[in-house]
Wavefront OBJ file of the C-alpha trace (Angstrom):
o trace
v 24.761 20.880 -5.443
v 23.299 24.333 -5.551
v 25.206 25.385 -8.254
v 23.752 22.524 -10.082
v 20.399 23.135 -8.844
v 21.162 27.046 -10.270
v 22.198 26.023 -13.653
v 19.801 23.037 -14.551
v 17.079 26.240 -14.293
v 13.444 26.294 -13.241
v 11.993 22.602 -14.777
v 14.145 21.080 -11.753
v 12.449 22.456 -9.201
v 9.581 19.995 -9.751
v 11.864 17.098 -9.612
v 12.989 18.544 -6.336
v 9.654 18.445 -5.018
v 9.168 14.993 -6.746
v 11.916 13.625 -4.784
v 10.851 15.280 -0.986
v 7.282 13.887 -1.305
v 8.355 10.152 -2.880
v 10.841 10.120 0.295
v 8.183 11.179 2.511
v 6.027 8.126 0.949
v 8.484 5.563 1.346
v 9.625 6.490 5.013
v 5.686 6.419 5.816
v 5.237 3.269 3.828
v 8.201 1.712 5.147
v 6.863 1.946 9.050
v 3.065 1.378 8.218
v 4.342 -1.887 5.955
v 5.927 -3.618 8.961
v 4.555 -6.943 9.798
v 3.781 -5.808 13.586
v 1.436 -3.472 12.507
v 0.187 -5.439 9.697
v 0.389 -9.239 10.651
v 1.994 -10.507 13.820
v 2.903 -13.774 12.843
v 1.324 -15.388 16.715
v -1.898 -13.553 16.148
v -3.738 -15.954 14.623
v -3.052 -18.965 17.266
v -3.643 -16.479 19.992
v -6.981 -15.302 18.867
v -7.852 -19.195 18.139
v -6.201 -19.921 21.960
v -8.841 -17.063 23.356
v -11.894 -18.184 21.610
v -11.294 -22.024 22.007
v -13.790 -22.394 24.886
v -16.196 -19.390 24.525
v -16.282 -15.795 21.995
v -14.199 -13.069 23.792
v -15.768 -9.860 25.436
v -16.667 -6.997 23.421
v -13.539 -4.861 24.695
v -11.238 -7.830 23.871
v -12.311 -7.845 20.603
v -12.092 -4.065 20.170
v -8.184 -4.589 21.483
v -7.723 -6.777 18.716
v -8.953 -4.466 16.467
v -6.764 -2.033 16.989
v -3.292 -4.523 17.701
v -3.280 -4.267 13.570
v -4.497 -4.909 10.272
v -5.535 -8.377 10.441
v -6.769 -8.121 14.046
v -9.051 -5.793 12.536
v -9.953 -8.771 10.230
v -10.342 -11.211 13.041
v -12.346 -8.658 14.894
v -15.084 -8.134 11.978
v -15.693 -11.777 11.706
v -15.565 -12.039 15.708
v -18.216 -9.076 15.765
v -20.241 -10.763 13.016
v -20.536 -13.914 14.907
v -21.650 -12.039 18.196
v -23.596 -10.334 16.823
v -25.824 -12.838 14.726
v -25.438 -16.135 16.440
v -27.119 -17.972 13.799
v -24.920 -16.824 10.781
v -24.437 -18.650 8.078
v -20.949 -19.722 7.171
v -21.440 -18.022 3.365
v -22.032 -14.727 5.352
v -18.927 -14.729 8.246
v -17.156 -15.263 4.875
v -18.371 -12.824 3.316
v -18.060 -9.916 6.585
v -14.426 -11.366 6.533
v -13.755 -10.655 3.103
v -14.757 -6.796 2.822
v -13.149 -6.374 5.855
v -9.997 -8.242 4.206
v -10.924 -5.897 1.461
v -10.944 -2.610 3.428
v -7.393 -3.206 4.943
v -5.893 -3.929 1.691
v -7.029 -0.736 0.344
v -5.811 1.002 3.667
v -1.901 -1.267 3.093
v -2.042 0.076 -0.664
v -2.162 3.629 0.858
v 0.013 6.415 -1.253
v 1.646 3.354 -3.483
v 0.047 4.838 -6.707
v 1.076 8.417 -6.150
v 4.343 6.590 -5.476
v 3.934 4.570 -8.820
v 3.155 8.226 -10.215
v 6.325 9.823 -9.137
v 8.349 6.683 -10.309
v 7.125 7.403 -14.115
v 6.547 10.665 -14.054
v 10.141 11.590 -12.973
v 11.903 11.017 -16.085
v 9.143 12.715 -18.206
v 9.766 15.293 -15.925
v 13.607 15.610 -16.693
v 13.383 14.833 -20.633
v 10.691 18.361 -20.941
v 13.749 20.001 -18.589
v 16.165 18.732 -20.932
v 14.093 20.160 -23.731
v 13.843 23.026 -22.379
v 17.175 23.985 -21.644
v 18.525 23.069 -25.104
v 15.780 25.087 -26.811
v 17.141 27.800 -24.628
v 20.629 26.932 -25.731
v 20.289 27.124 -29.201
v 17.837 29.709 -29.289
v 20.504 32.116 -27.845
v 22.985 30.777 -30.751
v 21.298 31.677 -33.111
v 21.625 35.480 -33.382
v 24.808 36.145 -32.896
v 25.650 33.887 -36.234
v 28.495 32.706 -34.676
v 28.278 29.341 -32.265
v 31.080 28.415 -29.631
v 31.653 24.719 -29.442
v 33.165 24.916 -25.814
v 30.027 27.267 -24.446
v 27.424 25.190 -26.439
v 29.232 21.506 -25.119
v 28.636 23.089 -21.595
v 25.011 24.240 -22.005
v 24.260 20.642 -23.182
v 25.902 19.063 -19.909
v 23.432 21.604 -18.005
v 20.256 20.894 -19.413
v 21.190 17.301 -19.301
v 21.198 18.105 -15.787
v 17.116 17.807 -15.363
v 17.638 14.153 -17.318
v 20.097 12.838 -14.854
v 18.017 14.294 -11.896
v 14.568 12.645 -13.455
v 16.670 9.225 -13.166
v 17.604 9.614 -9.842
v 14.477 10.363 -8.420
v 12.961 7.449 -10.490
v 14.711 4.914 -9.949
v 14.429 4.245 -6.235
v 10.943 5.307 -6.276
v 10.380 2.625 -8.701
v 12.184 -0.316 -6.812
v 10.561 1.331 -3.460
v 6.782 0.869 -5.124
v 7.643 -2.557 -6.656
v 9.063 -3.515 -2.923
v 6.108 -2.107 -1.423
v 3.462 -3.869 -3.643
v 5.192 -7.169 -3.020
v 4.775 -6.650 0.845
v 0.971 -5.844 0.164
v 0.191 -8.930 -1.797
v 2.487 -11.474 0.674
v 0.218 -9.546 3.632
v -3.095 -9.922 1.957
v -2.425 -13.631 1.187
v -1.380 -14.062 5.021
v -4.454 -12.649 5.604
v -6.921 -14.824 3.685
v -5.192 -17.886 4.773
v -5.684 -16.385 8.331
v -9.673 -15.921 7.347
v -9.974 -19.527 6.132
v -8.491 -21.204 9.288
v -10.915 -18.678 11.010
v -14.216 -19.963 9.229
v -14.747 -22.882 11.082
v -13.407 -22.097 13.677
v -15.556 -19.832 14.853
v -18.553 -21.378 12.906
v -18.319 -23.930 16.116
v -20.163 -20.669 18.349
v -22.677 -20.556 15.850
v -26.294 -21.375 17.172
v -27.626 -24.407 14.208
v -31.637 -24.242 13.606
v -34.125 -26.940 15.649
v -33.815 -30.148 14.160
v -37.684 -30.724 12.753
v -39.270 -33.435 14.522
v -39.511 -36.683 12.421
v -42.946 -37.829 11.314
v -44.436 -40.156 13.641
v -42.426 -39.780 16.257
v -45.388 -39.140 18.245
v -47.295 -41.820 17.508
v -44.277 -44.004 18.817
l 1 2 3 4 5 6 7 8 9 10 11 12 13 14 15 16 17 18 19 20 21 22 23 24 25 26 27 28 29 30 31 32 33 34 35 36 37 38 39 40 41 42 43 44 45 46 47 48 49 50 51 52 53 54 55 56 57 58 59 60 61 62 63 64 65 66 67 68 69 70 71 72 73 74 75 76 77 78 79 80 81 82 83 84 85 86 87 88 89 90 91 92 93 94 95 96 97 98 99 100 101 102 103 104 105 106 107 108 109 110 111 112 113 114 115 116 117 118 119 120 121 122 123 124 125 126 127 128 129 130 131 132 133 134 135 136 137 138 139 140 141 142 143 144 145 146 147 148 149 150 151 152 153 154 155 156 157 158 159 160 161 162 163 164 165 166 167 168 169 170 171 172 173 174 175 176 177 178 179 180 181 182 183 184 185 186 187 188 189 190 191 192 193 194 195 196 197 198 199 200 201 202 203 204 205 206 207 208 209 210 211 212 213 214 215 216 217 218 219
């Protein structure tokens, strides 16, 4: 492998480098995208079993907050009804959706330098490739004479960078297409988990006095 690394020449060192960080990504992807830390799939009834009767204590809610991503949901909309009693319905929707919207942008975390990697790769290999037959034929030249056997071999080198490019690409594409697909299946969970939430929690909201009918005191 080092010979290979040797011959291909300098362009494939920043393939190498390409492949270390997208294999960092996708083993730090890979444990932040589990569904424990993103979406328990009990959470939801358990937060709905704790607040059936009366809302939770403020370091019960900050627990929740940090069990995982869509605790941290729950816990904005928990927070928002705590702390303004009378809320609206329009605006615990609303605290639940940019807090919805904050942990997808935390879940989509390093996918686009991932994305990045996965097309840049093979760019990456084809200017290698370039480069080493430019290399190739530009030493030919001189000499006015051409060896088929020497110049067949410094073709399979520079091709080197090409086949290199591919292999770093490819499962850094499939890893950022797998990835995605986890972020949108946890962001759906998580808005169905915000509209079951709603009205639930709109029952701890304090309504307005009910204006006094006309008359009434005449009666």
């Amino acid at each position: 492998m080092l010979s290979i690394i040797q011959a291909a020449g300098w362009p494939i060192w920043p393939l190498i480098l390409c492949s270390i960080v997208a294999l960092a990504l996708i083993v730090e992807r890979t444990y932040q995208l589990r569904a424990s830390r993103v979406a328990p799939p009990t959470l939801l009834d358990e937060v709905i079993g704790v607040t059936r009767t009366s809302l939770p204590a403020a370091d019960v809610v900050n627990k929740l907050a940090d069990n995982s991503v869509l605790g941290a949901v729950m816990a904005a909309g928990l927070r928002s009804v705590i702390a303004e009693p009378r809320i609206t319905e329009d605006a615990l929707r609303q605290s639940l959706e940019n807090a919805g919207r904050e942990a997808v942008h935390r879940l989509e975390r390093y996918l686009n330098a991932l994305g990045t990697i996965a097309a840049a790769a093979p760019l990456l290999g084809l200017l290698g490739t370039v480069i080493g037959m430019i290399e190739i034929f530009g030493a030919q030249a001189p000499s006015g004479t051409t060896n088929p056997q020497q110049l067949a071999h410094g073709i399979s080198i520079a091709l080197y960078n090409t086949a290199f490019g591919l292999i770093v690409a490819i499962p850094a594409l499939m890893c950022h297409r797998y990835f995605r697909g986890r972020v949108d299946a946890f962001q759906l969970t998580m808005e169905l988990a915000a509209a079951r939430l709603v009205p639930h929690l709109m029952r701890f909201a304090v309504r307005g006095p009910v204006a006094p009918v006309a008359g009434g005191a005449a009666a």
